[in-house]
N, C-alpha and C positions, 0 to 999 in steps of 0.2 A: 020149676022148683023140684030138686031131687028129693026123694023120702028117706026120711032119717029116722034111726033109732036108737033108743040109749043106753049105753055101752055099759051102762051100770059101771064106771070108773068115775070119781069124781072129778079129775085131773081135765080127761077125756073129753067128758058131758055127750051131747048125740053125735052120732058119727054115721054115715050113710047106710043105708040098706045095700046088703052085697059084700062090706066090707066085716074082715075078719079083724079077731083081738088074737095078739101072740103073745109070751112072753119076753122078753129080752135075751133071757137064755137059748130061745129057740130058734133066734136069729141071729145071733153069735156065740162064740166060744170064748172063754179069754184066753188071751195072749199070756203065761205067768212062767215066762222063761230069763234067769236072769244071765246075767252080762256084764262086760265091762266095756266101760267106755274108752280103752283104746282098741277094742274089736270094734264097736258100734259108736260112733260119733254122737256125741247128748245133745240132747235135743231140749226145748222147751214149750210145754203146754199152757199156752198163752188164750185171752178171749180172741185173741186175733188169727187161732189156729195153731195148728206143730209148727217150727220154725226153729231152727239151728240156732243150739244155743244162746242167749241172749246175754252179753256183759254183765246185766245188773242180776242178774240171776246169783242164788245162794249157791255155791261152790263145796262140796264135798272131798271128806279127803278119801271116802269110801266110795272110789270108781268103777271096784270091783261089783257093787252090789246095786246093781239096775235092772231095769225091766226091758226086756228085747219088744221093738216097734220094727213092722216091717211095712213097705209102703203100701198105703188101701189101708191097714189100720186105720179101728177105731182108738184115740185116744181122750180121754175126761178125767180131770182132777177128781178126788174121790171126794176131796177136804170143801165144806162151803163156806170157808173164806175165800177158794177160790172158783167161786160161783161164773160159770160161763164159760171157763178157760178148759176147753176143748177141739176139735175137729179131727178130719179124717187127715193123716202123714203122706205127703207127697213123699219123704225119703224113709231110707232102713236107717237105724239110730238106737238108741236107748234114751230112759228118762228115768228120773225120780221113783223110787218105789208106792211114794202117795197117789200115782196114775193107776186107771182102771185103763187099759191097751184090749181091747173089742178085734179079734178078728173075724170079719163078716160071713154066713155062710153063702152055701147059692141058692138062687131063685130068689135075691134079694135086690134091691138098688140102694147101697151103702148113702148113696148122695142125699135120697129121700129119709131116711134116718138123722143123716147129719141134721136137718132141720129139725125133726121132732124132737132130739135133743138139744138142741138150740135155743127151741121154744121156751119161754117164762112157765109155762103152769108146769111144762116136764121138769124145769130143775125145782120149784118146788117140791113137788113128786120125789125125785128124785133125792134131795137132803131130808126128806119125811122118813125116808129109810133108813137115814144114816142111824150112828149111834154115837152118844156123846153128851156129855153136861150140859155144856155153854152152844147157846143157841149157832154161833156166829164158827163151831168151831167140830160141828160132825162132820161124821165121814161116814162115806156110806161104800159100805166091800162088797163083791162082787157078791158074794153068800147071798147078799139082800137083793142087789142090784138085778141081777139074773130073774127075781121073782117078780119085778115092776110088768104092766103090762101097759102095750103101745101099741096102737093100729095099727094092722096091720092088710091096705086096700090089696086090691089083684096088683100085679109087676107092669103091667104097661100103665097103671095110673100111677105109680111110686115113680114109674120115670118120668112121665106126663108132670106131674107135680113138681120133681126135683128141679128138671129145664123150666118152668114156670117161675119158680122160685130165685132159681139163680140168673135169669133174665130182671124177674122183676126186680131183686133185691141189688143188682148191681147197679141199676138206674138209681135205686131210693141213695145207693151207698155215694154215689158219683155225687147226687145234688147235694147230701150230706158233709160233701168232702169240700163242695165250693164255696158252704155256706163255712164250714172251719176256717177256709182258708181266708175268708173275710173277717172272721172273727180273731183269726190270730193277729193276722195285719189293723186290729182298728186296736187288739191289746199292745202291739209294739209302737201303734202311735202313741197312744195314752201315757207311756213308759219315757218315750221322745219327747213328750210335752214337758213331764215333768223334770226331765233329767235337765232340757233345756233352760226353763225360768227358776231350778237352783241352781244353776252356775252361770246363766248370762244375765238374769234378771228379765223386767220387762222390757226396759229402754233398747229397743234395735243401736240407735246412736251412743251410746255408753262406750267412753275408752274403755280398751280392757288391757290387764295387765297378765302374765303370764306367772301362772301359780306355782310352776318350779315340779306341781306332782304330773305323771304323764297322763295319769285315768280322769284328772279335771281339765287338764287343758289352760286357756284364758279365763278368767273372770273379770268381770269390773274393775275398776281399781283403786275404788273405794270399798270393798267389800276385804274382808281379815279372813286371811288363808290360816286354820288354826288346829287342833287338834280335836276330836270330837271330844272327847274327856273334858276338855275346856268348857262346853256348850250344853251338857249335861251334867247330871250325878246318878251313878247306875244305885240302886235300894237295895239291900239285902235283908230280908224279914221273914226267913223262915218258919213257919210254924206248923206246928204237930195239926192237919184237918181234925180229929178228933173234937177240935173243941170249937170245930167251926163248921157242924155239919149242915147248916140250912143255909151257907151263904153261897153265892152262887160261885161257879169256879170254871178258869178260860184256859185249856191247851193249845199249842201248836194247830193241831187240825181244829178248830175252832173259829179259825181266822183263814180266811182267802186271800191268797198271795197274791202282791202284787196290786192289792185294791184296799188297803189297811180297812176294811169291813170284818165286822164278829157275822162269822154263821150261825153261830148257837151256841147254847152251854144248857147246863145245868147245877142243880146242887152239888156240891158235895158227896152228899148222901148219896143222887142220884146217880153220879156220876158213876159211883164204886171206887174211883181211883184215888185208894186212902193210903197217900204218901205224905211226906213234907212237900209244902209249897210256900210259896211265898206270899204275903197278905199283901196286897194294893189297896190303892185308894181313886175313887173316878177323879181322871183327868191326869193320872200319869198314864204315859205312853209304855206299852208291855212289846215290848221286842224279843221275837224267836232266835235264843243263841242257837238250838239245833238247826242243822241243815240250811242254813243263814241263808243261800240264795234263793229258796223259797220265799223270801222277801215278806215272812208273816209278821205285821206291826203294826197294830192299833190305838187310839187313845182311848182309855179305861171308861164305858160310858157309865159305871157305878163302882162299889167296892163288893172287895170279893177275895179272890184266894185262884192264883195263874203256877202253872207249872214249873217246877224247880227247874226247866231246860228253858224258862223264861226271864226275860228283866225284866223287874220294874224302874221306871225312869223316869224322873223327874229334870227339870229345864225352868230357864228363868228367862230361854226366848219361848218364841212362839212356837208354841206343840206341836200345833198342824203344817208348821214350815218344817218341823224338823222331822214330821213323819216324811212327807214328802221328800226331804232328803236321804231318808234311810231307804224310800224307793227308788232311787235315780241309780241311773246304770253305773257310775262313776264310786258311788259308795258300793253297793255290790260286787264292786268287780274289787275293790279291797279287800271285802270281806274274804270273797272267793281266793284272794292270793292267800293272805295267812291261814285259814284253813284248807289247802290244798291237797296235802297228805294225809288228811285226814278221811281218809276215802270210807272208813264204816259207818262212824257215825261224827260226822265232823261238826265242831260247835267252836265259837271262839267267844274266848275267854276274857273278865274285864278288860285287863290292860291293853289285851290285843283291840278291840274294841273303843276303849277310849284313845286307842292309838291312831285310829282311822282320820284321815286327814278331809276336812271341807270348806267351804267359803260360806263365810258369813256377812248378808246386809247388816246393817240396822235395821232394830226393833219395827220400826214403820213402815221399811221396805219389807222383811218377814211376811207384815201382813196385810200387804200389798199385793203378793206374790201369790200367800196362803190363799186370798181371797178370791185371784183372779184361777189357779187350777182348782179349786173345789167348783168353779163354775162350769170352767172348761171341760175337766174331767166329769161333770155329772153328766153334759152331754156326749160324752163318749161313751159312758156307760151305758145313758139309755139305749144309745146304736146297738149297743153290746148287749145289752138285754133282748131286745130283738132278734138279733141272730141266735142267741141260747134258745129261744125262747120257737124257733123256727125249727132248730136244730131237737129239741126235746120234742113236737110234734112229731117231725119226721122219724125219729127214733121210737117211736111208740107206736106211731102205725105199723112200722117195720116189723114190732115183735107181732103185734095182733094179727098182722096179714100171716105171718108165719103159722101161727098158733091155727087162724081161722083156716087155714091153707091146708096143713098136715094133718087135723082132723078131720076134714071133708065139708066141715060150713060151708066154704065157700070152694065153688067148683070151676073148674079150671081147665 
């Protein structure tokens, strides 16, 4: 057991006997040279590292006014909403001016750093510096930055540790990657399951007839190919929250795509978010007109007050057939057409909406059908649960080993 002592950092806690505290400043310079990005190709500071700019990325018309990355840079978001989104620059580039760009000094191992700052308790640390109102929304400038302080062990153990590190963490990252890759393919089954028994039903043996739209294909041929507008009534009830501050209230991010499940809400009050919304009732169905393929749509399990970018929707078939239908690939993929150009913030609108074309059983087939995927998909989920649930372990030892790593707990 090595002998440790304590660093008097709170972030830090004990850190080996031998090993030295530096400050950030004293191990790098910043980079604060700016640029345009048709000299230096933009770049994006992502959790996943620098990486040539990325499509969905916010586009500037001011190209002229960036910050020079050169490769071996260090680059970190300043802002902690984007917490994590870091690493050292394989290329020369520019970026964002809300980047803090780290050029390393010597007698240093850049690589052993990239972890420290990687680590959970540093970016803590690290947005404790910042400056700013709202929790979710400092930023911390180099002025500050430069003052944090970070162990600093001897150079052959900073590289000892970095090769340990990125050895160990590429194994955690691989098993990581296989347990996703299971867990994507058990969510496109779940999505197969359902798209199948609302447009084929259960009967394998059922004639089917051909529904004339290309995204549904055959149906039954007792089932009525019809308009969704027919099979719903979309609500319109706007009202001023002011006068509905204790009732509970559901957005978009609220709901988990794809699985018409509520993650959470809150008040009103609690919420902060004092707009108009519209007032529900449990047991209508609230469907996300923003960003539609995120597939967010649940049935109301109370009453409350759901975001003006929401419907509420009522139906006089069966609810939970007709969520099920708002998640099937064949409805989405309608959504997806008439909101196509709407590449900012794309949302569609009642009539577009009730224009959407699906098949409909009878009533008793509805829930028939309802009954039989609420069974099916809970067993999918639970699989799915499982691999989240493997995958958040591995993802957390991950950080800890880091954290334990780069301040010398554990030796290596």
């Amino acid at each position: 057991m090595r002998e440790m002592k304590d660093s008097g950092i709170e972030w830090m806690g004990e850190i080996p006997v031998g090993w030295e505290l530096n400050k950030i400043g004293c191990v790098y310079d910043e980079r604060n040279v700016k640029v345009s990005d048709k000299d230096y190709a933009p770049l994006s500071v992502t959790k996943q590292g620098i990486v040539p700019q990325l499509e969905t990325a916010a586009k500037t018309d001011n190209g002229d006014n960036r910050k020079l990355i050169k490769k071996g840079d260090f680059v970190i978001n300043s802002r902690s909403d984007r917490r994590g989104s870091c690493g050292i620059s394989e290329y020369d580039g520019s970026c964002s001016l809300i980047n803090t760009v780290l050029k390393p000094r010597k007698n240093m191992c850049s690589a052993y750093y990239s972890f420290v700052f990687r680590s959970e308790c540093f970016a803590d640390e690290f947005y404790r510096w910042g400056t700013g109102i709202v929790d979710d929304l400092r930023s911390t400038k180099w002025s500050n930055m430069k003052n944090i302080y970070i162990p600093f062990p001897p150079l052959k153990e900073q590289h000892r540790i970095s090769t340990y590190l990125d050895t160990t963490c590429e194994k955690i990252d691989s098993i990581i990657a296989r347990q996703q890759e299971v867990l994507e393919k058990l969510k496109a089954y779940r999505l197969s399951v359902i798209t199948e028994a609302v447009t084929k039903g259960l009967n394998p043996d059922v004639r089917l007839k051909d529904s004339g739209v290309e995204f549904l294909g055959e149906v039954p041929e007792n089932w009525e190919v019809l308009k969704f507008g027919r099979c719903i009534t979309i609500k319109s009830n706007l009202v001023p929250p002011e006068n509905y501050y204790d009732y509970p209230q559901i957005a978009p991010d609220n709901i988990e795509k794809n699985s018409a499940k509520l993650l959470d809400h809150k008040t009103v009050k609690d919420s902060g978010v004092i707009s108009w919304n519209h007032l529900f009732f449990k047991g209508q169905i609230l469907y996300s007109k923003i960003r539609p393929l995120l597939n967010k749509v649940i049935i109301a399990p109370f009453d409350g007050l759901c975001s003006a970018d929401m419907y509420p929707i009522e139906t006089e078939n069966n609810s939970k057939f007709i969520v099920y239908v708002i998640l099937a690939d064949y409805f989405s993929a309608q959504v997806g057409l008439v909101t196509e150009n709407r590449v900012k913030m794309p949302k569609i609108n009642q009539n577009e909406l009730s224009g959407i074309i699906v098949a409909m059983p009878k009533l008793e087939e509805q829930q028939q059908i309802a009954d039989y995927l609420d069974k099916k998909c809970s067993a999918i989920d639970s699989a799915i649960a499982k691999k989240q649930a493997i995958i958040k372990k591995l993802t957390a030892y991950k950080k800890s080993l880091i954290y334990e790593v780069v301040t010398g707990k554990r030796e290596v």
